[in-house]
C-alpha positions in Angstrom: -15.4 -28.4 8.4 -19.1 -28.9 9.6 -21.1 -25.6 10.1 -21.4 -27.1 13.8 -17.9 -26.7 13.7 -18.2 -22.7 12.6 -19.1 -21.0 15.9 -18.0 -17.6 16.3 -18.4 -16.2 19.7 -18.1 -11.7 19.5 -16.7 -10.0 22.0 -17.4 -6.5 21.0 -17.4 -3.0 22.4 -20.6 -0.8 21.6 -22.6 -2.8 19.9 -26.6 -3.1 19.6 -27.6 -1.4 15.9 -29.3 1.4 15.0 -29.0 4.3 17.2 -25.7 3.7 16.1 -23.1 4.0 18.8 -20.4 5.9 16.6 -18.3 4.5 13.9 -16.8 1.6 16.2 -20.2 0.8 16.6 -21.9 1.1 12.9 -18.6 -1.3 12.2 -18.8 -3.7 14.9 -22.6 -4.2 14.2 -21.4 -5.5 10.5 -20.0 -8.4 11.6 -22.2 -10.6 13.1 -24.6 -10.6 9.5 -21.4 -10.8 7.9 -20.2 -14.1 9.6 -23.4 -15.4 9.6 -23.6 -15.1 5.6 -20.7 -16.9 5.0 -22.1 -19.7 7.0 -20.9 -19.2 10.8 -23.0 -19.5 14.0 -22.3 -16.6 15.9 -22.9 -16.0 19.5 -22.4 -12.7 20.1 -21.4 -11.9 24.4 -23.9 -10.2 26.2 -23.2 -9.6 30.0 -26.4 -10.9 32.3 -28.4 -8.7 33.9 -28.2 -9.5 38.1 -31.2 -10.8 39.3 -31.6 -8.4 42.8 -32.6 -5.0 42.9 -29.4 -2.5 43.2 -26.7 -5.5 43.2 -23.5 -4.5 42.6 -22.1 -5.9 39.3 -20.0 -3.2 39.0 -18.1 -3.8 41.8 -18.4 -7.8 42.4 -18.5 -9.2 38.9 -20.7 -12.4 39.6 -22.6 -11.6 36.3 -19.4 -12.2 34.4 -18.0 -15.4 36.1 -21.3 -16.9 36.2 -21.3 -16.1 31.9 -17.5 -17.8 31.9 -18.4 -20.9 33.4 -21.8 -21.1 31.7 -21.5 -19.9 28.0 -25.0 -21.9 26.8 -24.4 -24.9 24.7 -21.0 -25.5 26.0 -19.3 -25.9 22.9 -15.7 -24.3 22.7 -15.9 -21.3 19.6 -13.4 -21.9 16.6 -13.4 -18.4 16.4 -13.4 -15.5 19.1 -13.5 -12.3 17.4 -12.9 -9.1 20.0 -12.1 -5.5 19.4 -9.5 -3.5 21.6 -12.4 -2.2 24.1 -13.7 -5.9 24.1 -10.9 -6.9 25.5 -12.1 -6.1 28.6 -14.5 -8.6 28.7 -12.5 -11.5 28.3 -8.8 -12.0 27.7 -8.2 -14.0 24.6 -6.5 -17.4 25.6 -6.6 -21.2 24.0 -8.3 -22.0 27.4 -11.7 -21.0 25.9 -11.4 -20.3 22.0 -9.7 -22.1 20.0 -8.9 -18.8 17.4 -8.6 -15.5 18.2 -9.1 -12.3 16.1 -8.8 -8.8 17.6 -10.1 -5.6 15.3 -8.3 -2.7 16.6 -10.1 0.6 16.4 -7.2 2.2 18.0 -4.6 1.7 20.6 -6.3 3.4 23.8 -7.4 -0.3 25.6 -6.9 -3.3 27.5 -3.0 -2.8 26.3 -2.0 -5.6 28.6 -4.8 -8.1 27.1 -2.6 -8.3 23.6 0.7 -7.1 24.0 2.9 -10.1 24.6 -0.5 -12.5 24.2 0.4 -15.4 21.6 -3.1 -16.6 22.2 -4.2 -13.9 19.4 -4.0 -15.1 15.8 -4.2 -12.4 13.8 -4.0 -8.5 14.6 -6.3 -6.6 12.4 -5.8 -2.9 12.3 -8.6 -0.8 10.8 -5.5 1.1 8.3 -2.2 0.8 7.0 -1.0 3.2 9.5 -2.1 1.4 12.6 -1.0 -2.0 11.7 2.5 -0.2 11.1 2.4 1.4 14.6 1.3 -2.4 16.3 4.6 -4.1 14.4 6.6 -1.1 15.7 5.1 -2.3 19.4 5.4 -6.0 18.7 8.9 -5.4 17.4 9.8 -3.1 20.6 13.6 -3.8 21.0 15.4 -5.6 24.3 18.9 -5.0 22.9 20.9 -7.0 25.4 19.1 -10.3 24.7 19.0 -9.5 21.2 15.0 -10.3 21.5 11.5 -8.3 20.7 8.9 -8.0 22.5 7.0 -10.5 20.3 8.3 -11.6 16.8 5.3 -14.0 16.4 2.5 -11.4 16.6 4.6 -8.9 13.9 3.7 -11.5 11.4 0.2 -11.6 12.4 -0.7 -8.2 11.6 -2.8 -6.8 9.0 -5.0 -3.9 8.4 -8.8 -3.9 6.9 -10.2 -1.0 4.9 -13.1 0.3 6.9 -16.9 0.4 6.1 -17.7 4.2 5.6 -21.1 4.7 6.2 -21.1 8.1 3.6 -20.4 5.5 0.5 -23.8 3.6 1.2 -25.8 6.8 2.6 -24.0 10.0 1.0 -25.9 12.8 3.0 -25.6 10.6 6.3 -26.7 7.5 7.8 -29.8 7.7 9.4 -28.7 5.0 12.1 -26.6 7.7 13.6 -29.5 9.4 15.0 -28.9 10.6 18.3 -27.9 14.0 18.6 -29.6 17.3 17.9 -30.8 19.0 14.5 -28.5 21.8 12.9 -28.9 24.7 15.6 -30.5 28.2 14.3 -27.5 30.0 15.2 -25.7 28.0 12.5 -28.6 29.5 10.1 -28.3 33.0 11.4 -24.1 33.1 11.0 -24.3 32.0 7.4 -27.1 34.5 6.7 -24.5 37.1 7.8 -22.1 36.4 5.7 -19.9 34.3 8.3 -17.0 32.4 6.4 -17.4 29.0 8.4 -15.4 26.1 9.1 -15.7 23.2 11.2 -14.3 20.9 13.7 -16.9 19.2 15.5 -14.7 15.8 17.2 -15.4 17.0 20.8 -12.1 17.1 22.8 -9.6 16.0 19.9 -8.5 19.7 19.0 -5.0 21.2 19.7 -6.8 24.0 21.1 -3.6 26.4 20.7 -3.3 25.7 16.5 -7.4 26.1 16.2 -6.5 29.3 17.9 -3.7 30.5 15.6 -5.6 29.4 12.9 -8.9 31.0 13.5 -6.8 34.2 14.6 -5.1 34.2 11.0 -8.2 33.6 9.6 -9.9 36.2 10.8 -7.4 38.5 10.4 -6.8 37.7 6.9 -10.9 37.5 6.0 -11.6 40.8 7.1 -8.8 42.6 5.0 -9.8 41.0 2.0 -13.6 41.7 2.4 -15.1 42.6 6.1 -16.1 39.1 6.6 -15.8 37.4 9.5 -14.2 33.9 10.1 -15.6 31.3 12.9 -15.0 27.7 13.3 -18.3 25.1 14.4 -16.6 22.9 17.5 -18.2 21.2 19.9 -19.4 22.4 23.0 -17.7 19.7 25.0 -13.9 21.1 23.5 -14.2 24.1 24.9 -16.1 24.5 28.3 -16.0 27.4 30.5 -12.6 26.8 31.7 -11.2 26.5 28.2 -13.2 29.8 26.7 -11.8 31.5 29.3 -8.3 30.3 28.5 -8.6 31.4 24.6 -9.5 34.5 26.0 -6.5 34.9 28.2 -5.1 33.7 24.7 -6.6 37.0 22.8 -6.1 39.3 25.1 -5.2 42.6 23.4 -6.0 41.6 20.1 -9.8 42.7 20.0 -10.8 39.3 19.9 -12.5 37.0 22.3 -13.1 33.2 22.1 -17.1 34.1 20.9 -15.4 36.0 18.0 -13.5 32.5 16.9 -16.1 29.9 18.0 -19.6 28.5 17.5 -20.4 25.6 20.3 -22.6 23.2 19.1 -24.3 20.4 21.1 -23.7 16.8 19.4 -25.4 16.6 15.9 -27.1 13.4 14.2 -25.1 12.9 11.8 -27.7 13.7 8.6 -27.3 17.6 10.7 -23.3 16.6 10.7 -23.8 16.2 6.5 -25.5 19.7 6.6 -23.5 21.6 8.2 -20.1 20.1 6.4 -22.6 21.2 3.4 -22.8 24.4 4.2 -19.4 25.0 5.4 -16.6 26.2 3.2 -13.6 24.3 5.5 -13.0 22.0 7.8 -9.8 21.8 11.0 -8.1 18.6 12.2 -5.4 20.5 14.2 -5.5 17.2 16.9 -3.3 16.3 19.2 -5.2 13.2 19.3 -3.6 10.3 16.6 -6.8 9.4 14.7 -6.5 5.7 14.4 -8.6 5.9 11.0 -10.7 9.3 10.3 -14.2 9.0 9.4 -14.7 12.3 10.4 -12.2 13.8 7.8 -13.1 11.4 4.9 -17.1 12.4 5.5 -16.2 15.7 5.2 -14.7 15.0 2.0 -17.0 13.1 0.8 -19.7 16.0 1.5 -17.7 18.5 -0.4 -16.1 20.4 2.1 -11.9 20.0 2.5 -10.3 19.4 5.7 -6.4 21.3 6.6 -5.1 19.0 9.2 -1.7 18.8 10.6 -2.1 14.9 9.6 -1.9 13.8 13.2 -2.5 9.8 13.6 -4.4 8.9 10.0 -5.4 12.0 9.2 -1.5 12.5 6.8 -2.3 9.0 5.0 -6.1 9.2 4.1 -6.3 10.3 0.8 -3.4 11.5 -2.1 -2.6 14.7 -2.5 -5.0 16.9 -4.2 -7.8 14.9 -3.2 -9.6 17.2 -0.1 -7.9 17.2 2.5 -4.5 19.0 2.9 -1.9 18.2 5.7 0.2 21.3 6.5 2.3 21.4 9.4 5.9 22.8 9.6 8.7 22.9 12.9 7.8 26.4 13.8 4.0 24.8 14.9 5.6 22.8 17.4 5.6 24.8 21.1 8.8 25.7 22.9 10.0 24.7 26.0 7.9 26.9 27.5 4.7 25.8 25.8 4.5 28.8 23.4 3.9 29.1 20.0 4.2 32.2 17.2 0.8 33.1 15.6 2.7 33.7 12.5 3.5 30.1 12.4 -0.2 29.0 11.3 -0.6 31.4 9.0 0.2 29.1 6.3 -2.8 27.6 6.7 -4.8 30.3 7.0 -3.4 31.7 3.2 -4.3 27.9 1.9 -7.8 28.4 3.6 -8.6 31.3 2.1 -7.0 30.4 -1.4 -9.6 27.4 -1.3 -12.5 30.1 -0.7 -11.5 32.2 -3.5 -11.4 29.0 -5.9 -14.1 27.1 -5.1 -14.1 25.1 -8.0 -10.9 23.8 -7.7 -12.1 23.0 -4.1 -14.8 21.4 -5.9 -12.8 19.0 -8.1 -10.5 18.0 -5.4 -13.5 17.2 -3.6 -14.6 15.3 -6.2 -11.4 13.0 -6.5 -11.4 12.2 -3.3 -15.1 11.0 -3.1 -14.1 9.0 -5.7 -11.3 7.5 -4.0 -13.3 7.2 -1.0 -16.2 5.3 -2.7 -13.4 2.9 -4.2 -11.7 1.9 -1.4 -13.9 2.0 2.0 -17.2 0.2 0.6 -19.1 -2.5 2.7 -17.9 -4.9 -0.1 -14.1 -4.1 0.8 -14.8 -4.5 4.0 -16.1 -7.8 3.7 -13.3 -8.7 1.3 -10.9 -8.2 3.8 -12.2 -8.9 7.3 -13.8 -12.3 5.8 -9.9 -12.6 5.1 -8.4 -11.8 8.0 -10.4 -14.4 9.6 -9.6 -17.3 6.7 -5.5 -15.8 8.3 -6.7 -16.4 11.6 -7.8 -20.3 11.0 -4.0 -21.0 9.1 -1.1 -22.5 10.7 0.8 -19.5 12.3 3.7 -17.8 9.9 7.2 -18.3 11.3 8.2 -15.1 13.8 10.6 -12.3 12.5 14.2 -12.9 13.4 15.4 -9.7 15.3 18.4 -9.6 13.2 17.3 -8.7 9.7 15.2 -5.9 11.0 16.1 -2.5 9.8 16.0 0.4 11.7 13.7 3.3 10.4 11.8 6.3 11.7 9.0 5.0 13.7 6.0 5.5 11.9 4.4 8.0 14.3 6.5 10.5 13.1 5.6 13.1 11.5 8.3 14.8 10.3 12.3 15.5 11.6 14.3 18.3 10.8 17.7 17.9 11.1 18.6 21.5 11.7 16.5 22.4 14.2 16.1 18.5 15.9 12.5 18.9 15.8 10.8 15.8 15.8 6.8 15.9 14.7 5.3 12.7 16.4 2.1 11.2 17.4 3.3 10.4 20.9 4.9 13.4 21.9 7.2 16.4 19.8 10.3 16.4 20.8 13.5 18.9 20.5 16.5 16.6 20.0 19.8 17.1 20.7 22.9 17.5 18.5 24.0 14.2 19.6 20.7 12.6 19.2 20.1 14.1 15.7 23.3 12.8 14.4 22.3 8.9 16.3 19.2 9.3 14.1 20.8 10.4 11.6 23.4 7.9 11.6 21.1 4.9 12.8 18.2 4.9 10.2 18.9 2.4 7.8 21.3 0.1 9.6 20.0 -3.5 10.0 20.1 -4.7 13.3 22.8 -7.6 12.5 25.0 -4.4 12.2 24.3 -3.3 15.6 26.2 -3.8 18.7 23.5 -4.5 21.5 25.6 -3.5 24.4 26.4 0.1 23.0 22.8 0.1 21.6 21.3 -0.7 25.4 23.4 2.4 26.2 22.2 4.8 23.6 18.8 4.0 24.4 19.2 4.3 27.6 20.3 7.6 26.9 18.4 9.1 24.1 14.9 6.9 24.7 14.8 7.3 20.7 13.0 3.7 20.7 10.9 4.8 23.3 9.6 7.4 22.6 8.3 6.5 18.9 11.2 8.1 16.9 13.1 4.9 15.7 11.9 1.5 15.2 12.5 -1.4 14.1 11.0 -2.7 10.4 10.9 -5.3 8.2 13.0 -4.5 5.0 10.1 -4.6 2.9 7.8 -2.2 4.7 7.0 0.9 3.5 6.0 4.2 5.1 3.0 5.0 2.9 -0.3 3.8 3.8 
């Protein structure tokens, strides 16, 4: 193969270097100097700017056709690499590429672009735990035909460790520069003795755990010493509307949401390294199902240890003993109406302030898992496997999985299942089962689908929705549930 023959074409989501737009783009900006070194022309997509004054691109997309049609030298790419958001740009086909690669940095777009597309040679997931969760899609059951949704693509999937920018640039990357300096008010709560924590992903916190957390917390700091407990967040997780509703939250307790929280505007992230410096823990109590985690791993890596409920990536990061520490248990999980004991986060709470009282056990743990983190998410691992992944996407397809020597597991967005209470802990939604659906799971995990009788399991899914809603799936024997 001629390097005429190497042409790339990107098809990327917020790219354009240094201010870097967040981690999809400090990744996606790696790749075009990484193709290019291993001896690719690349031509990354850039959408034309219309010609006349207030045109309406937005709306009419003349811009984009006139790109289609007219994409330069005319030569049709070996290669099109896209990410998930990309997709949007262009759907991958064999009408105009003759490869395609898509990096998933999460689930969240253009679902209707890949699932079912056998244009797309290889799925590349950004961790072990999302490439699980797209073979549990690809391998979605239709139990009368005896089909899935696509056995080719569940033999197309792989994951890639991610480039974390902490390993190159330990007290931040200057390329993530937009955003504000530490705030004073930071300065003046440590001066006072504040015990603080952080959780600064705007909108990703399970507002009602933060709560019970920070309520423990406080409650638990104050008998041991006086001091008082409050949590860094961003500004944009808890405007008006939601201060007012932690409030409503406190009433009676002689708290208010200004006793729990310090808002902070967006930080660059060298301020982002300083304030995980300065803090003694961090929160990931998310309802949002972190595709990867920088955010937990910098924290880490900074010295400060993260308690998470392990939603999304956030359970598989790092080994135990390592930083971050995933505690979640049934009684978390809101009732029908919504509602949920404070005593059932106080668990974390005690862990949190055990942590303070040791710090250098904090320290060590700290320590291992910067480590770890160094190890395994360095630029050169990156390149090792992406640079792979595309080799994958240039070989002569693998064979697709025959439905019947599938086995059926508990879908890897769960989190946990308790038998004698029929909680189920998952990424897509908790659930309350009931007795008959806890002895179906009970009964079904395990079984290989040869075993299976389609007819009666059409009607239990019909029913029970277990496939649909995440809590079963269907897995190759050989796949594990570890990342």
């Amino acid at each position: 193969m001629t390097q005429a023959d190497r042409l790339a074409c990107l098809h990327l989501s917020r790219t354009g270097g240094p201010p870097f737009n967040g981690s999809v783009g400090y990744v996606n900006d790696g790749i075009a100097p990484l193709m290019r070194a291993r001896g690719w022309s690349v031509r990354p997509f850039a959408l034309p700017r219309p010609r006349q004054r207030l045109a309406q691109e937005s709306l009419v997309p003349l811009g984009m056709a006139r790109a289609f049609v007219d994409p330069g030298d005319g030569a049709t790419p070996l290669l099109a690499i896209h990410d998930d958001a990309g997709m949007a740009i262009r759907t991958p086909s064999r009408a105009w590429a003759r490869h395609h690669l898509v990096l998933y940095h999460g689930l969240a777009y253009s679902p209707g672009a890949w699932l079912g597309n056998e244009a797309i040679d290889v799925h590349c997931a950004n961790s072990p735990y999302l490439a699980r969760t797209l073979r549990s899609l690809f391998a979605t059951p239709d139990w009368r035909r005896r089909r899935l949704l696509d056995p080719r693509a569940l033999a197309r999937v792989v994951d890639v460790p991610m480039p974390v920018p902490c390993v190159s640039n330990p007290s931040g990357n200057p390329g993530f520069s937009m955003g504000a300096s530490l705030p004073a008010e930071v300065h003046r709560a440590l001066d006072a003795g504040v015990l603080l924590g952080h959780a600064m992903q705007p909108g990703k916190q399970d507002l009602l755990a933060t709560v019970g957390v920070m309520y423990g917390l406080n409650d638990l700091a104050r008998r041991a010493n006086g001091r008082r407990a409050m949590l860094a967040i961003s500004e944009q997780s808890l405007p008006p509307q939601r201060r007012a509703a932690v409030d409503g939250l406190l009433a009676g307790t002689g708290m208010t949401c200004a006793d729990l929280f310090l808002p902070l505007p967006h930080l660059h992230q060298k301020a982002v390294f300083e304030l995980f410096r300065a803090a003694r823990f961090g929160l990931a109590y998310n309802h949002f199902p972190e595709p990867f985690g920088f955010y937990v791993l910098e924290s880490v890596h900074a010295g400060c240890p993260v308690y998470t409920n392990g939603v999304g990536n956030n359970r598989f990061l790092l080994p135990p003993g390592h930083g971050i520490a995933v505690l979640e248990t049934e009684r978390m999980v809101p009732d029908a109406g919504g509602q949920v004991s404070p005593a059932a986060f106080l668990p974390v709470a005690n862990a949190i302030m055990e942590g303070v009282r040791d710090p250098e056990a904090i320290a060590a743990a700290c320590g291992r898992g910067r480590r770890y983190i160094d190890a395994r998410w360095s630029p050169a691992e990156f390149e090792r496997g992406f640079i792979g992944a595309v080799e994958r996407a240039l070989e002569p397809p693998p064979p697709p999985v025959d439905f019947d020597s599938l086995q059926v597991r508990l879908g890897p967005l769960v989190r946990g299942f308790d038998a004698a209470s029929g909680v189920v802990r998952c990424d897509y939604a908790n659930r309350v089962l009931s007795r008959e659906a806890i002895g179906l799971v009970q009964s079904l995990v395990g079984q290989v689908a040869a075993a299976l009788d389609g007819a009666e399991m059409h009607r239990i899914e019909s029913e029970h929705r277990l496939f649909e809603e995440g809590i079963l799936a269907l897995q190759s024997a050989g796949e594990g549930g570890e990342a």
